[in-house]
TORKOL-4160 file (C-alpha; in steps of 0.2 Angstrom, whole numbers, padded with zeros to 4 digits, m for minus):
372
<pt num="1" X="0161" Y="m0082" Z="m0084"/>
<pt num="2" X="0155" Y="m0066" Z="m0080"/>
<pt num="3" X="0137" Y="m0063" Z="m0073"/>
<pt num="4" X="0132" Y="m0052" Z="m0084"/>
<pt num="5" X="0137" Y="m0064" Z="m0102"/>
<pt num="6" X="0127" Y="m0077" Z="m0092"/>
<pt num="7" X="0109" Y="m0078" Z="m0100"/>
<pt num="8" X="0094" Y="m0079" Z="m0089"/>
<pt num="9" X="0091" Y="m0097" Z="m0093"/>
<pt num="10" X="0108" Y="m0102" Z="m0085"/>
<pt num="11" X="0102" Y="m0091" Z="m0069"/>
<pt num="12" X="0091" Y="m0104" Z="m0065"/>
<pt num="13" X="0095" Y="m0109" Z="m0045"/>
<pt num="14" X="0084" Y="m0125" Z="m0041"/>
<pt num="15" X="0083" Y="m0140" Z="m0031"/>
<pt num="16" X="0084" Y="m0158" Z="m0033"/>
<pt num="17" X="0067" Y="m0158" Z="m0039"/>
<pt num="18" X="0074" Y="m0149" Z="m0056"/>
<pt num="19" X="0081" Y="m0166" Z="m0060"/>
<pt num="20" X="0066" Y="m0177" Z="m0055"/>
<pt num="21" X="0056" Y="m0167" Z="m0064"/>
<pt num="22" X="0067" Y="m0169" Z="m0081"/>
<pt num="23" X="0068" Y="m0186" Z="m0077"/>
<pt num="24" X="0048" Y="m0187" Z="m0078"/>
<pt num="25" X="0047" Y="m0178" Z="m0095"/>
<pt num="26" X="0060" Y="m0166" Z="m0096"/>
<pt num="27" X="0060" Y="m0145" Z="m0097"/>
<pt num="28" X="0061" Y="m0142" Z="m0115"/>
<pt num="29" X="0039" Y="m0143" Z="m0115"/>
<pt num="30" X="0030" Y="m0128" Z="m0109"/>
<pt num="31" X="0022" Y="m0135" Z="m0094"/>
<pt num="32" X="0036" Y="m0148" Z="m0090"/>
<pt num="33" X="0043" Y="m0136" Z="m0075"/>
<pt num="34" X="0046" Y="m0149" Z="m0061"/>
<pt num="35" X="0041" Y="m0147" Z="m0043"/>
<pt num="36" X="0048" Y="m0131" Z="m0038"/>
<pt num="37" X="0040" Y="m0117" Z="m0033"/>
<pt num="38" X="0046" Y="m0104" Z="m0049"/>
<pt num="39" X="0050" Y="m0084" Z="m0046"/>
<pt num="40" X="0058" Y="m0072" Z="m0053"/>
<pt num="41" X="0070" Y="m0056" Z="m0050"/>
<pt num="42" X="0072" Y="m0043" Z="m0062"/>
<pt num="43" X="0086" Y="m0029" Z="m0060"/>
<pt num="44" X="0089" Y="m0016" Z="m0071"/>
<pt num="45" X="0107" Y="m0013" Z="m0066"/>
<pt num="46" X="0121" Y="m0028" Z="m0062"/>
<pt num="47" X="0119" Y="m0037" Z="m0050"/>
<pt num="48" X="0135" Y="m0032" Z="m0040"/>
<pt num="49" X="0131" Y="m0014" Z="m0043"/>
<pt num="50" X="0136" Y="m0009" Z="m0023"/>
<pt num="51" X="0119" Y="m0002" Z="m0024"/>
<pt num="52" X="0100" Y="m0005" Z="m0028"/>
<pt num="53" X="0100" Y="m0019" Z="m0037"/>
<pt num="54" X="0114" Y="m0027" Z="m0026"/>
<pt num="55" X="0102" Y="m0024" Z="m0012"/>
<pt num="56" X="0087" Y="m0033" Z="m0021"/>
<pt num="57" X="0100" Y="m0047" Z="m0026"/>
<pt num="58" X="0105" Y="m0050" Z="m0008"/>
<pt num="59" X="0086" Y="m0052" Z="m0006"/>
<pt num="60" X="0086" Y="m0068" Z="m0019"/>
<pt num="61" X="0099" Y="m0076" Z="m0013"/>
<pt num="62" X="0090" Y="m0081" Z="0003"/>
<pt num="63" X="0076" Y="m0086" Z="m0007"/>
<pt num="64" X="0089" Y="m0097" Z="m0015"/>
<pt num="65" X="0091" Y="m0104" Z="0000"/>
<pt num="66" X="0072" Y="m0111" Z="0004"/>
<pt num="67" X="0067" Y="m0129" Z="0000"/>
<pt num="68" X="0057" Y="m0132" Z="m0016"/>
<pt num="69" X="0062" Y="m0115" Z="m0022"/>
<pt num="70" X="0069" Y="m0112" Z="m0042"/>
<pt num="71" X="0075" Y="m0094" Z="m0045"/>
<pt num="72" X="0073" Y="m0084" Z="m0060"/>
<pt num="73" X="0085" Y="m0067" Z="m0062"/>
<pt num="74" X="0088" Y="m0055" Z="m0073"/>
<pt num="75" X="0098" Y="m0041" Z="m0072"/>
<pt num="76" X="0102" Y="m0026" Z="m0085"/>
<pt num="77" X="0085" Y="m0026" Z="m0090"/>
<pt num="78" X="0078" Y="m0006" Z="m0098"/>
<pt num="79" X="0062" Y="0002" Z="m0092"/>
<pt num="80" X="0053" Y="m0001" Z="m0107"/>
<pt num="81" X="0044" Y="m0018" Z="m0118"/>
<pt num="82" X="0058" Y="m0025" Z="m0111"/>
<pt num="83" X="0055" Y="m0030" Z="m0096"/>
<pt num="84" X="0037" Y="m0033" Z="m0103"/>
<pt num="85" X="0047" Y="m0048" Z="m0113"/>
<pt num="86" X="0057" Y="m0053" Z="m0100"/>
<pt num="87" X="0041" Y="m0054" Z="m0087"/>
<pt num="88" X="0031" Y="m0065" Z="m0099"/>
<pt num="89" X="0047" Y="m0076" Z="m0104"/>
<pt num="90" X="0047" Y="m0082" Z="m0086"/>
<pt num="91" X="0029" Y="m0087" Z="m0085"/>
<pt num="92" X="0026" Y="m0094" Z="m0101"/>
<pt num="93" X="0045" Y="m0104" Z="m0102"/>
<pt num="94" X="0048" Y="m0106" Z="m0084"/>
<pt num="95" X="0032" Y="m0108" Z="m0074"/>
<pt num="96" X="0036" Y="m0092" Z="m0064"/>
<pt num="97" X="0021" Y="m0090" Z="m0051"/>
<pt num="98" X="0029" Y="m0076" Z="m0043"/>
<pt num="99" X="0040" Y="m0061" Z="m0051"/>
<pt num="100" X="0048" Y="m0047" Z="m0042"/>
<pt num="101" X="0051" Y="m0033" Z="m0056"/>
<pt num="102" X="0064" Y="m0023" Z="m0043"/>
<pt num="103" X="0065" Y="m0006" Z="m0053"/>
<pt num="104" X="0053" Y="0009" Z="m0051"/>
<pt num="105" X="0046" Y="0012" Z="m0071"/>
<pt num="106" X="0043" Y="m0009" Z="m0070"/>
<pt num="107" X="0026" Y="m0004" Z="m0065"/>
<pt num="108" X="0015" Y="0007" Z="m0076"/>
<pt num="109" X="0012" Y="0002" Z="m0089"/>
<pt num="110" X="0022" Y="m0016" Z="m0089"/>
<pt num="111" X="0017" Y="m0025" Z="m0074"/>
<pt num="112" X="m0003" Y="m0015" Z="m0075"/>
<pt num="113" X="m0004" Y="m0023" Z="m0092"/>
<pt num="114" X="0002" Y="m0041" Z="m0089"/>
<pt num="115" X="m0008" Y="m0045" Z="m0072"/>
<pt num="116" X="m0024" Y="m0045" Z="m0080"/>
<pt num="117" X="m0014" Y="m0056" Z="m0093"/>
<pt num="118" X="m0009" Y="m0069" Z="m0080"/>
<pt num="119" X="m0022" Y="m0068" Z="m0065"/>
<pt num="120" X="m0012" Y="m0084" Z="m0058"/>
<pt num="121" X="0003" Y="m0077" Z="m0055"/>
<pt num="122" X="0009" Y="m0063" Z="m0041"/>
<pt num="123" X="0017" Y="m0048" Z="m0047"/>
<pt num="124" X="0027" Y="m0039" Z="m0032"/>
<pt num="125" X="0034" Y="m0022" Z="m0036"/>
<pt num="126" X="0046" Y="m0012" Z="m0027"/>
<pt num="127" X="0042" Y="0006" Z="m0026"/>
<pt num="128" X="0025" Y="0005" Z="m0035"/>
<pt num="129" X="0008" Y="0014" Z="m0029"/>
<pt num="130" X="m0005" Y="0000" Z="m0030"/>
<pt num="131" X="m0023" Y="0008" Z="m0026"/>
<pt num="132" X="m0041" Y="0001" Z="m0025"/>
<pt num="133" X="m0047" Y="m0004" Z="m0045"/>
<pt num="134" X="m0031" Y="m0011" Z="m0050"/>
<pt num="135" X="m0026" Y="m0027" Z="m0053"/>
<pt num="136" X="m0026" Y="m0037" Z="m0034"/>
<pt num="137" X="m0012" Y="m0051" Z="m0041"/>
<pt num="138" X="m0002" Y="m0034" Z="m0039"/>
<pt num="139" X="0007" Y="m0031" Z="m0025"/>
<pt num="140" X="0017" Y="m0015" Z="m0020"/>
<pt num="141" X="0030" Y="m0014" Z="m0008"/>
<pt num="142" X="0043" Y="m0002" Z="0000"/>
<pt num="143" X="0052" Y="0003" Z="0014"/>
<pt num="144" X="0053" Y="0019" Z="0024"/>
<pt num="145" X="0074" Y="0020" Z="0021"/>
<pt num="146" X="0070" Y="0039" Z="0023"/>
<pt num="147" X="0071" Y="0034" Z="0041"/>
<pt num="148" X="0090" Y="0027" Z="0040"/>
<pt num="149" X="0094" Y="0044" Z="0029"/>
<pt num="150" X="0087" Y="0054" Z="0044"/>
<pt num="151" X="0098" Y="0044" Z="0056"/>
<pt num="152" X="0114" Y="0047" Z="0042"/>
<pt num="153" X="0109" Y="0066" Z="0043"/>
<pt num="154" X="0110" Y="0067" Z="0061"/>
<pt num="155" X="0128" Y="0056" Z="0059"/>
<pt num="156" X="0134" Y="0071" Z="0045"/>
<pt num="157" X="0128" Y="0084" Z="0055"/>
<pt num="158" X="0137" Y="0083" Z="0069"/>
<pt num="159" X="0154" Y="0075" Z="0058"/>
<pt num="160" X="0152" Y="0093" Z="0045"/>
<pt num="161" X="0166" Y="0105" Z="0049"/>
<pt num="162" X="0160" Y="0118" Z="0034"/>
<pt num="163" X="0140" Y="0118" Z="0037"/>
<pt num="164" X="0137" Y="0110" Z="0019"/>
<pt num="165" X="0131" Y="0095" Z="0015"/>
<pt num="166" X="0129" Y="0088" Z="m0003"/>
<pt num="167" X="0115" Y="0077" Z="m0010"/>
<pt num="168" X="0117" Y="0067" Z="m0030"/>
<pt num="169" X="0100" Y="0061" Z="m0033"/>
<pt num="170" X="0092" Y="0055" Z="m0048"/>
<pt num="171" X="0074" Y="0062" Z="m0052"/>
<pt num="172" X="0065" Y="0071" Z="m0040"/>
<pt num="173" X="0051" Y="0059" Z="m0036"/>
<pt num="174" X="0043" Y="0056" Z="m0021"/>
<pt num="175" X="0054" Y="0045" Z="m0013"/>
<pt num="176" X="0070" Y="0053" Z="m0017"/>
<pt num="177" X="0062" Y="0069" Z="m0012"/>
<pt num="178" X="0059" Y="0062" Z="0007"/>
<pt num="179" X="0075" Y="0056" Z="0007"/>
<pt num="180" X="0084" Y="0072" Z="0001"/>
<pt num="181" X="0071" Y="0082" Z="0016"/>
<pt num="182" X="0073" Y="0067" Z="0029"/>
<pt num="183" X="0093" Y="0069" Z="0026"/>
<pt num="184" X="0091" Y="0087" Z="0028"/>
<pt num="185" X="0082" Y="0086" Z="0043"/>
<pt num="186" X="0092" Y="0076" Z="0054"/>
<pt num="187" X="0108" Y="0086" Z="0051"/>
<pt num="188" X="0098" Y="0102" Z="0055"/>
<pt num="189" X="0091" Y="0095" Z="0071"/>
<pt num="190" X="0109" Y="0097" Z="0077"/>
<pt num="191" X="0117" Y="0109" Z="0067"/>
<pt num="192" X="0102" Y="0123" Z="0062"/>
<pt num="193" X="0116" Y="0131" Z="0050"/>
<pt num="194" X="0118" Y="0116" Z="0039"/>
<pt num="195" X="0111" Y="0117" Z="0020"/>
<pt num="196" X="0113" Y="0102" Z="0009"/>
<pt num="197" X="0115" Y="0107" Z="m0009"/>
<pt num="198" X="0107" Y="0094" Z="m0020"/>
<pt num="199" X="0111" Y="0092" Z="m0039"/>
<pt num="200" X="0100" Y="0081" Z="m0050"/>
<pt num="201" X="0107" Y="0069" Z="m0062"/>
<pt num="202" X="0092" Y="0066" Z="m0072"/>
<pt num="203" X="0091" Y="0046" Z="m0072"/>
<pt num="204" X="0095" Y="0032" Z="m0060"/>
<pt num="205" X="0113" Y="0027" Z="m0066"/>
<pt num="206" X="0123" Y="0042" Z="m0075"/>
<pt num="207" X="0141" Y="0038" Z="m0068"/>
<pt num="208" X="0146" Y="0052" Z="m0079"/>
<pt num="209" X="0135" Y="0064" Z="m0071"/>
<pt num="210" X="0138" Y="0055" Z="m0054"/>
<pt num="211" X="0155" Y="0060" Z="m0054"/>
<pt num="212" X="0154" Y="0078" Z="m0061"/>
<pt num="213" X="0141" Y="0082" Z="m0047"/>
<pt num="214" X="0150" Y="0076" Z="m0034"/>
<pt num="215" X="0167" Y="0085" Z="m0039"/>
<pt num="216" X="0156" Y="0102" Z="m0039"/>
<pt num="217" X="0148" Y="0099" Z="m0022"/>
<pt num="218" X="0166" Y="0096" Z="m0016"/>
<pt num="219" X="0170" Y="0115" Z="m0027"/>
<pt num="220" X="0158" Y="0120" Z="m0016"/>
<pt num="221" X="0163" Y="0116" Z="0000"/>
<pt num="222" X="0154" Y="0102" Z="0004"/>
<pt num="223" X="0162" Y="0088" Z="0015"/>
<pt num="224" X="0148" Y="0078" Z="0019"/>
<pt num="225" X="0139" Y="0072" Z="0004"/>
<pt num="226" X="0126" Y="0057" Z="0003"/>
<pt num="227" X="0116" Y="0051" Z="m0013"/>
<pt num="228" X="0099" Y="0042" Z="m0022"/>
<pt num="229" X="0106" Y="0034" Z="m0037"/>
<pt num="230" X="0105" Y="0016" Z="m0043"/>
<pt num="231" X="0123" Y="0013" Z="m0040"/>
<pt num="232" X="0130" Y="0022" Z="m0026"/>
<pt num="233" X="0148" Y="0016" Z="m0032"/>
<pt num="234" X="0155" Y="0034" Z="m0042"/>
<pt num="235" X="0149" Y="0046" Z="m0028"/>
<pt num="236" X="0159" Y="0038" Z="m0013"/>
<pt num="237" X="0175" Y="0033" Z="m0025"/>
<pt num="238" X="0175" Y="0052" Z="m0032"/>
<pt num="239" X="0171" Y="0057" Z="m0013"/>
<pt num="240" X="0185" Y="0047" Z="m0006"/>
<pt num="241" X="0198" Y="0055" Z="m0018"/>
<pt num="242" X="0193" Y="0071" Z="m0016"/>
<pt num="243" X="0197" Y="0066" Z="0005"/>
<pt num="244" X="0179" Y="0071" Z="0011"/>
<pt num="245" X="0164" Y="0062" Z="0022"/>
<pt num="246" X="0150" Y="0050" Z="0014"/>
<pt num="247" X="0134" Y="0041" Z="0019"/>
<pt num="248" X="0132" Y="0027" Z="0009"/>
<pt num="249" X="0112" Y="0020" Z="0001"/>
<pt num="250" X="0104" Y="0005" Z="m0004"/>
<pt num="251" X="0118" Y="m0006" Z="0004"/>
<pt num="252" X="0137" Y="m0003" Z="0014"/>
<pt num="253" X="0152" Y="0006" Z="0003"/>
<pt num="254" X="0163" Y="0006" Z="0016"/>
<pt num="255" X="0173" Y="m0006" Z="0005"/>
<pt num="256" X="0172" Y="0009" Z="m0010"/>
<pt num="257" X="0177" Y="0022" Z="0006"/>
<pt num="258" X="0188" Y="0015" Z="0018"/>
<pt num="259" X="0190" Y="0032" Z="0025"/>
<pt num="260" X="0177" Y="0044" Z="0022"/>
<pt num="261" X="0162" Y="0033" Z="0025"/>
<pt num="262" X="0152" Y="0039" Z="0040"/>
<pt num="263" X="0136" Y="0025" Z="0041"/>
<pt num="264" X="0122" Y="0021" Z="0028"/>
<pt num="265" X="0103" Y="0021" Z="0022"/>
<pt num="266" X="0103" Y="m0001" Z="0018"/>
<pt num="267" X="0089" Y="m0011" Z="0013"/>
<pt num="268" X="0084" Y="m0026" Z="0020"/>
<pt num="269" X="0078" Y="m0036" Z="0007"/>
<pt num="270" X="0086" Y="m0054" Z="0015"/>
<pt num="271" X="0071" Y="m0052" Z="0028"/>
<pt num="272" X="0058" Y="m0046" Z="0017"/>
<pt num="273" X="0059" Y="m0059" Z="0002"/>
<pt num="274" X="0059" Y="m0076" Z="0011"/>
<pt num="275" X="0046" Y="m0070" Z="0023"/>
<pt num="276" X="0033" Y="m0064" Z="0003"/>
<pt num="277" X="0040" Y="m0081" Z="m0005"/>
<pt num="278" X="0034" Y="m0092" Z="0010"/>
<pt num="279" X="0015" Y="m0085" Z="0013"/>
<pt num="280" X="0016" Y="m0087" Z="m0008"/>
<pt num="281" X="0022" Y="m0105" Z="m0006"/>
<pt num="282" X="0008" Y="m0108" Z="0009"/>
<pt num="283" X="m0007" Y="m0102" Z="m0002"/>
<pt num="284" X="m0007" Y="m0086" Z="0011"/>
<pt num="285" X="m0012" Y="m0068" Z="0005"/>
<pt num="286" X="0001" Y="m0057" Z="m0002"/>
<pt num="287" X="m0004" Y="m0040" Z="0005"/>
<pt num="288" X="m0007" Y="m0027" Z="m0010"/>
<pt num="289" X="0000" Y="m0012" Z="m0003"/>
<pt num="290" X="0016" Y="m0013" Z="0009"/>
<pt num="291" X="0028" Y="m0004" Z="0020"/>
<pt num="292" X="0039" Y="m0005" Z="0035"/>
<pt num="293" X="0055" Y="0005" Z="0043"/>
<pt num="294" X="0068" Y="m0001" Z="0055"/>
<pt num="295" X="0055" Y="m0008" Z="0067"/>
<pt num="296" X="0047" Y="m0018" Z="0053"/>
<pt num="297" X="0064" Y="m0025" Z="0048"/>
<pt num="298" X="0062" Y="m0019" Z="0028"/>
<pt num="299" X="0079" Y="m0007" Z="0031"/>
<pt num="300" X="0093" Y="m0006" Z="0040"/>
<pt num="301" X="0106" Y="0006" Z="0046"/>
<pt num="302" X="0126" Y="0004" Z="0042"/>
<pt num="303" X="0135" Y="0002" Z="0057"/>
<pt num="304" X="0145" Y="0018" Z="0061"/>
<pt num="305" X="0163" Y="0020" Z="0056"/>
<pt num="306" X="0176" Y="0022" Z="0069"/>
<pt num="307" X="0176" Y="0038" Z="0060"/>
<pt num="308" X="0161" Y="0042" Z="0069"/>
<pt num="309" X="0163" Y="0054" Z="0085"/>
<pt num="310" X="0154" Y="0047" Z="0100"/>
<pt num="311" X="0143" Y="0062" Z="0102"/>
<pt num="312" X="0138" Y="0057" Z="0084"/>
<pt num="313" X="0134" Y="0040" Z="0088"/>
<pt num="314" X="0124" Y="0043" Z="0103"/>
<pt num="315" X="0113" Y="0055" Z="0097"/>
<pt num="316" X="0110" Y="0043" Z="0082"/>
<pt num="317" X="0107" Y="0028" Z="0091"/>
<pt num="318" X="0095" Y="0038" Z="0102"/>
<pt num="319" X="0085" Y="0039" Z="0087"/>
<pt num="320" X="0086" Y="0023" Z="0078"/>
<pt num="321" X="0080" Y="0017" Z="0097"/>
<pt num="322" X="0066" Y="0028" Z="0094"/>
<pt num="323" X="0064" Y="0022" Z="0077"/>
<pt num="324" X="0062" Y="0003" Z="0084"/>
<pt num="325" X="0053" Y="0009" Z="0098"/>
<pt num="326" X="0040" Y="0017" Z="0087"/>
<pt num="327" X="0038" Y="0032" Z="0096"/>
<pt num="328" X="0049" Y="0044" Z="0083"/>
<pt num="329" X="0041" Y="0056" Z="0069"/>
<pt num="330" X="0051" Y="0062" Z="0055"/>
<pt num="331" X="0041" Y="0075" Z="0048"/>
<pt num="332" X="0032" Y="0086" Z="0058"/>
<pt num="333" X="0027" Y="0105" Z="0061"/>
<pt num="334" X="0031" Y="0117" Z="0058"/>
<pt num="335" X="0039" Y="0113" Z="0044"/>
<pt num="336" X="0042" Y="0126" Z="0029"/>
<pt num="337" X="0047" Y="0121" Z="0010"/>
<pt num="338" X="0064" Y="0127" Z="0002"/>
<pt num="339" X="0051" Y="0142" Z="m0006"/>
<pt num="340" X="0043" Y="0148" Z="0011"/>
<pt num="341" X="0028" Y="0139" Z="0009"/>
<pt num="342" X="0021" Y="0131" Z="0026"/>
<pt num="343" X="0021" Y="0111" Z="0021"/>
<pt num="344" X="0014" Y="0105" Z="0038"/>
<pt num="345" X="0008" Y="0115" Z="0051"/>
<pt num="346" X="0013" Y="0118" Z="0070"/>
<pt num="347" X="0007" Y="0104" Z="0079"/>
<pt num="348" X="0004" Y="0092" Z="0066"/>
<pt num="349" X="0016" Y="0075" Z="0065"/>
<pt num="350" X="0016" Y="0063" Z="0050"/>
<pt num="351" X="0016" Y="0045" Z="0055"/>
<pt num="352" X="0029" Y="0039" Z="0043"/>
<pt num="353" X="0016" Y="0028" Z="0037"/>
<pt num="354" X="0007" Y="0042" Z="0032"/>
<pt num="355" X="m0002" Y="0040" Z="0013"/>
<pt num="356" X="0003" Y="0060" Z="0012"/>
<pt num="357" X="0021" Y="0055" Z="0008"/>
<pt num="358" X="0018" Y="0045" Z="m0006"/>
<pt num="359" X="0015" Y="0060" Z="m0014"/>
<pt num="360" X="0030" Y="0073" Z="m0007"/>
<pt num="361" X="0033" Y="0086" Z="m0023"/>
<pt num="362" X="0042" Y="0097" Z="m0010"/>
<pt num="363" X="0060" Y="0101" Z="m0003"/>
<pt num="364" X="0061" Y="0107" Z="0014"/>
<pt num="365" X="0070" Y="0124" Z="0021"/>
<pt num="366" X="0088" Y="0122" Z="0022"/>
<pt num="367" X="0089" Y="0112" Z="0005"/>
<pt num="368" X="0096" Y="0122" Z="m0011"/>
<pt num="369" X="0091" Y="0116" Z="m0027"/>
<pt num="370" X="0072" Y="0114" Z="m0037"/>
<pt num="371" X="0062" Y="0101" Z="m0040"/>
<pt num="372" X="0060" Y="0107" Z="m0058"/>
């Protein structure tokens, strides 16, 4: 049986204390959950997906692996009432006192309107922006992977033999937007020439689209191409045919690109979720709002393919030291937008931490494409 045609009720992975809890009364009554610490994932992709949700799902299966811990997962589920449903479901029937809702429109309005609902149980959301005044049973977390996509741009910039760089992305929010102009900047920092044309897809998992854009930035000449899509899966199978370079996201292709893959933005959900679940368990605070990079251990880079030259790899690991080390900047002056415009001024360097970033609209000189 597939994981998809298996229901969320059989997705529950608990402990012995399931069974002693049955034997004292049984799961069938609403408060009759047994002894385990409830909490649940939600994906809105599969779970093997080579990508985002395959990341996030790595993440629960170390929970899985924690004493007095039942799992709750459910995967394929839309940005809409949805997950709303599937939310409530695991609290009211399940006992859930801890949800991570994985996907970025989980938050507004689903997860704002069910914390004030359910002001005993923790909502942790990827991606989301929690500020002062909402909810504080919300918690918002991310990492900086912009950081791994800088170290990838260095990797294509020295690997590019034709100067042109590709970027599939899905919506130009934030996020994806620094890690278009964080890829971007790496490969300029060696290779000033480069341009990375970047084609928007429109939504997060488009494999249609995927493979369309990817076959026209190879058109184009393009022989380095990287992405920011749910599924990373149809940009490095269509890259690997057409015989050019790739930088994988969310977590490793190399399987999908035995020869074209380079190295790769990863997450590091195995450390992160364990660490959230245990304070949880301990009655410890949950922080609202939380980031991390490479030195934090929220992300992680791929390691580099044999492909890899070994003046690639050396200026690329100088980095990532400098990542670890906390000593390295990736956005600072001067630094133009793809329009002219001065984004941040001579002099100035944006701790990655920097609130600023949260709120990037802009691509930076040397991408071609619009955020419109």
């Amino acid at each position: 049986m597939s994981f998809n045609n298996i229901s969320r009720r059989r997705l529950l992975q608990g402990t012995a204390a399931v069974a002693a809890g049955a034997a004292m009364g049984g799961l069938g009554g609403p408060r009759a959950f047994g002894a385990d610490y409830v909490v649940g994932f939600i994906y809105v992709g599969p779970h093997d997906d080579f990508g985002y949700n395959q990341a996030h799902a790595q993440g629960a299966a170390q929970v899985k692996k924690m004493a007095g811990v039942k799992v709750l997962e459910e995967e394929n589920v839309p940005e809409d009432v949805s997950v709303e449903k599937t939310m409530e479901s695991m609290i009211r029937e399940d006992g859930a006192k801890l949800l991570f809702p994985t996907s970025f429109g989980y938050f507004n309005p689903y997860i704002l309107k069910l914390a004030p609902k359910y002001p005993k149980v923790r909502f942790e959301h990827a991606a989301g922006l929690w500020v002062k005044g909402m909810p504080t049973n919300i918690g918002s977390y991310f990492g900086w992977i912009f950081q791994a996509q800088h170290v990838s741009g260095i990797v294509a910039g020295y690997m590019t033999k034709s100067n042109k760089l590709g970027f599939v992305a899905a919506k130009p929010i934030p996020q994806v937007l620094q890690n278009i102009n964080a890829f971007t900047l790496g490969a300029k920092s060696v290779n000033p020439k480069i341009t990375t044309q970047v084609i928007f897809t429109g939504d997060w998992s488009m494999p249609v689209k995927e493979a369309e854009s990817t076959n026209s930035l190879v058109d184009q000449g393009v022989d380095v191409i990287t992405c920011h899509v749910d599924s990373p899966k149809v940009v490095c199978q269509t890259a690997e045919k057409r015989g050019i370079m790739v930088c994988g996201y969310h977590a490793s292709q190399l399987a999908l690109a035995p020869h074209g893959y380079l190295t790769g933005a990863e997450w590091n959900w195995e450390q992160l979720y364990p660490k959230f679940v245990g304070m949880a368990m301990k009655g410890e605070a949950l922080p609202n709002f939380y980031r991390g990079g490479f030195k934090e251990g929220l992300i992680k880079q791929s390691p580099f393919t044999p492909r890899v030259s070994a003046e690639a790899k050396k200026a690329a690991q100088a980095t990532l030291d400098a990542y670890f080390a906390g000593t390295y900047k990736t956005f600072k002056g001067p630094l133009k937008d793809n329009k002219g415009n001065m984004v941040i001024p001579a002099g100035t360097e944006l701790a990655d931490s920097d609130i600023k970033l949260e709120s990037m609209n802009y691509l930076v000189e040397g991408v071609l494409g619009s955020t419109s």
